[in-house]
C-alpha positions in Angstrom: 15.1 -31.5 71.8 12.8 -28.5 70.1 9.9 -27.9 72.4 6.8 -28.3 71.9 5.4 -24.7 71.5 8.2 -24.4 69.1 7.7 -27.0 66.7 4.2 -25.9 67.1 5.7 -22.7 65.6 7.8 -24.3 62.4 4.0 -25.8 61.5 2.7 -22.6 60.5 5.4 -22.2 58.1 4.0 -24.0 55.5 1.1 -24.2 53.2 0.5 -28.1 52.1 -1.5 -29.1 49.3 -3.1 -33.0 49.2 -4.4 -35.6 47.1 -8.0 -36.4 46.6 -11.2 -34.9 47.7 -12.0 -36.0 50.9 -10.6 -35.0 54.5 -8.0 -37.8 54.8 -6.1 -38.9 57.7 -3.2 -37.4 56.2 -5.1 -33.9 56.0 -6.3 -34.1 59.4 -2.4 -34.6 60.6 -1.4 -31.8 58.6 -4.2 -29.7 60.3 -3.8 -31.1 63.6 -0.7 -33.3 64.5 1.7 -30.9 62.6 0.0 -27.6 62.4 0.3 -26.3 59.2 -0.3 -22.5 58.3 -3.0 -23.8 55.9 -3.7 -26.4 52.5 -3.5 -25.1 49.1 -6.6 -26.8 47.0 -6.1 -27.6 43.2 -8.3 -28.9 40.6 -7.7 -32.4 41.8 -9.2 -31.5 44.8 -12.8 -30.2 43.3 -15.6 -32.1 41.2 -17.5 -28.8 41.6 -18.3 -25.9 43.5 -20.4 -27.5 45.9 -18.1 -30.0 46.6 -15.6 -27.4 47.4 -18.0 -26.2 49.9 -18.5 -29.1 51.7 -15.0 -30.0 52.1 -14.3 -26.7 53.5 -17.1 -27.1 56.2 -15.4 -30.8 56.8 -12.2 -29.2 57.6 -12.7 -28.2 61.0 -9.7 -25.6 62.0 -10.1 -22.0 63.4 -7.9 -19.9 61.3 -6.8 -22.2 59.1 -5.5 -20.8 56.0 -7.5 -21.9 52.8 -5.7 -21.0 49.4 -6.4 -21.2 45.6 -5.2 -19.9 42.3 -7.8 -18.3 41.2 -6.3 -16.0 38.6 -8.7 -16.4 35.5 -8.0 -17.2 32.1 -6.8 -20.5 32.3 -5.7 -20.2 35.7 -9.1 -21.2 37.4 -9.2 -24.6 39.8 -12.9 -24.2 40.1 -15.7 -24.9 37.2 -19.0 -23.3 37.0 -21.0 -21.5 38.3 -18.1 -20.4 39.6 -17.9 -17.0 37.2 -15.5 -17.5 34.6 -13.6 -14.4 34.4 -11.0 -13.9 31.5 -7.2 -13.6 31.7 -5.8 -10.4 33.1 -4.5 -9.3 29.3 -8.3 -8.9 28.9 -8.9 -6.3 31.9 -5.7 -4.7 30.4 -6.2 -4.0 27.5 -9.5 -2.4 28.8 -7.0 -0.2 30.5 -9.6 0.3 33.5 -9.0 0.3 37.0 -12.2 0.4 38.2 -13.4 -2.7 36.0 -9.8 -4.6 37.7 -11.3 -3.9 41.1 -14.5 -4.9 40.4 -13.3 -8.3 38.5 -11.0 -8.7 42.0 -13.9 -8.0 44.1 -16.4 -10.0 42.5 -14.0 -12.8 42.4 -13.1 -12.9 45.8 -16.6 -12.5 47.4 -17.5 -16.0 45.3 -14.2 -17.6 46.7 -14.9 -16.6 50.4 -18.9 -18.2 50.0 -16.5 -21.4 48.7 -14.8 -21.2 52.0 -11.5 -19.8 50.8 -9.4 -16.7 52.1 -6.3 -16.3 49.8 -5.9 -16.1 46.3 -2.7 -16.1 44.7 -3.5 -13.4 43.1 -3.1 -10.9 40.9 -0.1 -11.8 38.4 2.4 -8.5 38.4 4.8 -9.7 36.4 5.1 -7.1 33.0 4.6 -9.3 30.1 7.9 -8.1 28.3 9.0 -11.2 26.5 6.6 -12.1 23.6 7.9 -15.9 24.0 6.7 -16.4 27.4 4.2 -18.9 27.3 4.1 -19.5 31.1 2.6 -16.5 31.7 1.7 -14.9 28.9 -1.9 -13.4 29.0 -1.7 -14.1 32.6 0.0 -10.8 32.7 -2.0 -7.3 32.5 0.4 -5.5 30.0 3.5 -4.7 29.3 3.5 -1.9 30.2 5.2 -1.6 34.2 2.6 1.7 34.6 -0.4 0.0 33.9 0.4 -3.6 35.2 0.8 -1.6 38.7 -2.6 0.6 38.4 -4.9 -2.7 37.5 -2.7 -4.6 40.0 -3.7 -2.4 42.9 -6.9 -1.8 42.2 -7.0 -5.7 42.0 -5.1 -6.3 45.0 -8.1 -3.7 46.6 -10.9 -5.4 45.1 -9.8 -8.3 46.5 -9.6 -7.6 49.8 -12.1 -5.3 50.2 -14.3 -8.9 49.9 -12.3 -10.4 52.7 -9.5 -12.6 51.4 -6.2 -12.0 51.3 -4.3 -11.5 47.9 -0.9 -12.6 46.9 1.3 -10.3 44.4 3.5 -12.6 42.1 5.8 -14.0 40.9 8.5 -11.4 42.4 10.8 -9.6 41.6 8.6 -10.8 38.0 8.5 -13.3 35.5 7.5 -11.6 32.4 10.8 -11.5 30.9 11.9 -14.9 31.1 11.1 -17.5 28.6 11.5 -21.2 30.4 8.6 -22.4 32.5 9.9 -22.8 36.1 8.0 -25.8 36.6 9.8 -28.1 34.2 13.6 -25.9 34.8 15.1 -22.6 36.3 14.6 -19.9 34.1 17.7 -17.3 34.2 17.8 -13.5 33.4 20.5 -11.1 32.3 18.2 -8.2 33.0 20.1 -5.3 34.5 19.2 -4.5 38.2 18.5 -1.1 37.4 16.1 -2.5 34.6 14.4 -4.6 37.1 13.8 -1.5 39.4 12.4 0.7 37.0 9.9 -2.5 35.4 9.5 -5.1 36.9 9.3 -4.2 40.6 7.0 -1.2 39.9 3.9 -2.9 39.9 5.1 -4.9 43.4 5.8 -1.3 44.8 2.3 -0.3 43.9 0.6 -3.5 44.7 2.7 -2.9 48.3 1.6 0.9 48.9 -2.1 -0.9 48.1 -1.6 -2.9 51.6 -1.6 -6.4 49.9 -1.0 -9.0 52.6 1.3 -11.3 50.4 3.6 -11.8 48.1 4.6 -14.9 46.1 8.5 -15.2 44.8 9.7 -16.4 41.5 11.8 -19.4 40.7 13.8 -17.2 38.5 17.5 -16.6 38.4 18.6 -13.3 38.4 22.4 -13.7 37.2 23.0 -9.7 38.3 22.1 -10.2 41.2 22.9 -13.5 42.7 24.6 -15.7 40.5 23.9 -18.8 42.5 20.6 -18.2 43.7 17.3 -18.3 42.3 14.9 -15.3 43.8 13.0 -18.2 46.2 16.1 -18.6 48.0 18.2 -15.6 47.5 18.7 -13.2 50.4 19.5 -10.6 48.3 16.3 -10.6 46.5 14.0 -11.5 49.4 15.7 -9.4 52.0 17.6 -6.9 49.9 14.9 -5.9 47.4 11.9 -6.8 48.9 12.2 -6.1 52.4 14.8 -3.2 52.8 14.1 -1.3 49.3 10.1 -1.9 48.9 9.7 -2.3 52.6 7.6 -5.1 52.4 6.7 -6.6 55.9 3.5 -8.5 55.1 3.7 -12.2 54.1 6.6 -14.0 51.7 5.1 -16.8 50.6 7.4 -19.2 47.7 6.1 -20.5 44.9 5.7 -24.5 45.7 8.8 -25.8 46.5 8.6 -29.0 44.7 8.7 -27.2 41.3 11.5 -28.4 39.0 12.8 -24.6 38.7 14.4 -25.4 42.3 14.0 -29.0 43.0 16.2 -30.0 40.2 19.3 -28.1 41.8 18.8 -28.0 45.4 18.1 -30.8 47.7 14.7 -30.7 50.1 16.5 -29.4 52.8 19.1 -27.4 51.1 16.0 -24.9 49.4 13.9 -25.0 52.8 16.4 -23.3 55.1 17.8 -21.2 52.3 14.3 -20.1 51.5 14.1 -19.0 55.5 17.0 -17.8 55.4 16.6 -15.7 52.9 13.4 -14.2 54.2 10.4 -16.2 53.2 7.5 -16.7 55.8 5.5 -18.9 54.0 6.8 -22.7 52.4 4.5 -24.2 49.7 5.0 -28.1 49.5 2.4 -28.9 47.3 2.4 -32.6 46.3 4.5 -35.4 47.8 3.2 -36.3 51.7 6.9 -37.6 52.0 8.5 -34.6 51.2 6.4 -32.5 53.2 7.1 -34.1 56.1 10.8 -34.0 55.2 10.9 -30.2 55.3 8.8 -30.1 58.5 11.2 -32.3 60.6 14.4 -30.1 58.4 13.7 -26.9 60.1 12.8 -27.9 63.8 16.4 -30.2 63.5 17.8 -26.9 62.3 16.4 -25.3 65.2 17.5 -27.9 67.8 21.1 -27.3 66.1 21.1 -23.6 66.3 21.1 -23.2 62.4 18.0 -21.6 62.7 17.2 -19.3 65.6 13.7 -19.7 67.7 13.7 -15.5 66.8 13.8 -16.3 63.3 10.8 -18.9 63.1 8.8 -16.2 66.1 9.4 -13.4 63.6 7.5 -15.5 60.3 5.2 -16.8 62.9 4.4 -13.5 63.9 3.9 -12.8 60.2 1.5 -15.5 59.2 -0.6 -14.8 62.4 -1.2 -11.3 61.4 -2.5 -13.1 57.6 -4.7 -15.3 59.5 -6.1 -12.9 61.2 -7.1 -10.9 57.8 -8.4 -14.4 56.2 -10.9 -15.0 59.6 -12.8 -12.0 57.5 -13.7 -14.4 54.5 -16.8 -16.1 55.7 -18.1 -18.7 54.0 -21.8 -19.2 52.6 -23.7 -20.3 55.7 -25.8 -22.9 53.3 -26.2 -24.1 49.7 -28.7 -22.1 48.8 -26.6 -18.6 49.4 -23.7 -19.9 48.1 -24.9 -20.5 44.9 -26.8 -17.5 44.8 -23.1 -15.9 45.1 -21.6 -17.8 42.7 -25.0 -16.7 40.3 -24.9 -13.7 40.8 -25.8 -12.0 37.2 -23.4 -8.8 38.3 -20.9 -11.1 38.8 -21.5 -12.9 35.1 -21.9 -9.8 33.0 -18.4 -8.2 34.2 -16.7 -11.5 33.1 -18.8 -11.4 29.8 -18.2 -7.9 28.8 -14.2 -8.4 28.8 -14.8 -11.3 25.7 
């Protein structure tokens, strides 16, 4: 039987999202009975900004990690006032680093007043493929030199303000064409292709100290045939850990995408995603299935196919996150936190990119 302290461990492996806009039952399990790293809060979750805030002060949970996509462009959970900034094509194509750390910045310091402290953010994939649709203008350039200099300046801006950002989708998703949420995009690109592009904004977003980094549902055919990058050892491990020397956070895109769902069974793509190096599980809609992944790895680690120094070493990960996210602090009343979210800086950076 796993012990206690243990299975307390496995529960700050994952990030959960939830239905509905009110601390449920459910929600205060997830928080409390199971432990969970943190909840992931989508546009289902949110009327408005004010809303947001109050649910986050309704959440009671020390260190609880509080995430969003908050990209711009049409990546944004949260309406106005929050600032509408643009896509990131529109910061590229001003080619300006200083104006990508300030959109970051200015971004993340309204996201913290909402009670957040990660944004999966910035996009680093190099916009290569012209019929990509899924991301698109979510992509700086594509150009691999520029993507990396407005993605660490954005990375910076970010967490200058407190909240941790997440570099994604790696090793990139700029050259595929298929949307990972309805199947698994594959790529023929050449490893030594994918070195010299796509992973040279991740190795500048990673010399820029970002704290995370989310992985692709993508299969890379040279370089695991079988595998797509969220559960692929080679990628995970090989790339990202031994050649960038990434030892921050390795988060997975949500787990309950078709891109891996669709092949591999719900405990089949949790322990190969921890196998293959991720710190971090995103389950992001089905109660059912979150709890199926939970009770997957502590059995795993009752039957010795996980070792207790395996989850201890993510653990150790994720508690070094939380410790960064404790920074964000949220708007002590209404009155400042709409004053963030107002702030005419703030609105005439987003403006000028039209």
């Amino acid at each position: 039987m796993i012990d206690r302290e243990t299975r307390r461990k496995v529960g700050q492996l994952f990030l959960f999202g939830f239905q509905g806009r009110n601390v449920t039952p459910f929600v205060k399990d997830l928080v409390s009975k199971h432990n969970v790293a943190g909840l992931v809060f989508f546009s289902r979750n949110i009327s408005e900004p004010g809303q947001l805030w109050e649910l986050n002060r309704t959440i009671h949970a020390p260190g609880l990690i509080r995430a969003i996509d908050h990209e711009g462009g049409r990546v944004i959970r949260v309406g106005e006032p929050v600032t509408q900034f643009p896509p990131a094509r529109k910061i590229g194509e001003t080619a300006a680093p200083d104006l990508a750390y300030k959109a970051g910045h200015y971004q993340a310091q309204e996201l913290a007043a909402l009670g957040l402290n990660l944004n999966f953010a910035p996009v680093l994939d190099v916009a290569t493929n012209p019929f990509n649709q899924v991301i698109g203008d979510r992509a700086f350039s594509s150009d691999p030199a520029l993507v990396a200099k407005l993605g660490a300046e954005t990375v910076r801006g970010i967490q200058d303000a407190g909240v941790a950002a997440c570099g994604k989708h790696f090793p990139g998703h700029g050259d595929t064409r298929d949307d990972s949420h309805a199947t698994l995009p594959r790529s023929g690109t050449e490893p030594s292709t994918i070195r010299g592009r796509e992973m040279v904004p991740f190795s500048a977003a990673i010399r820029a100290g970002v704290k995370s980094v989310m992985t692709a549902h993508v299969l890379y055919e040279t370089m695991d045939s079988r595998l797509p990058a969220t559960l692929s050892s080679a990628i995970i491990q090989g790339l990202l850990r031994d050649t960038l020397k990434f030892d921050g956070v390795v988060i997975t895109d949500d787990l309950e995408m078709r891109g891996v769902a669709d092949g591999f069974g719900i405990e089949e793509r949790t322990l190969l995603s921890i196998k293959a190096g991720a710190d971090l599980l995103l389950f992001c809609h089905t109660p059912d299935t979150q709890m199926a992944a939970i009770e997957t790895v502590c059995k795993a680690v009752e039957g010795r196919i996980l070792s207790k120094e395996r989850i201890e070493t993510s653990w150790r990960r994720v508690q070094e996150l939380k410790r960064f996210c404790a920074g964000a602090q949220a708007a002590p009343d209404r009155g400042r936190l709409f004053a963030v979210l107002g702030d005419v800086e703030h609105k005439a950076l987003a403006g000028s990119f039209a």
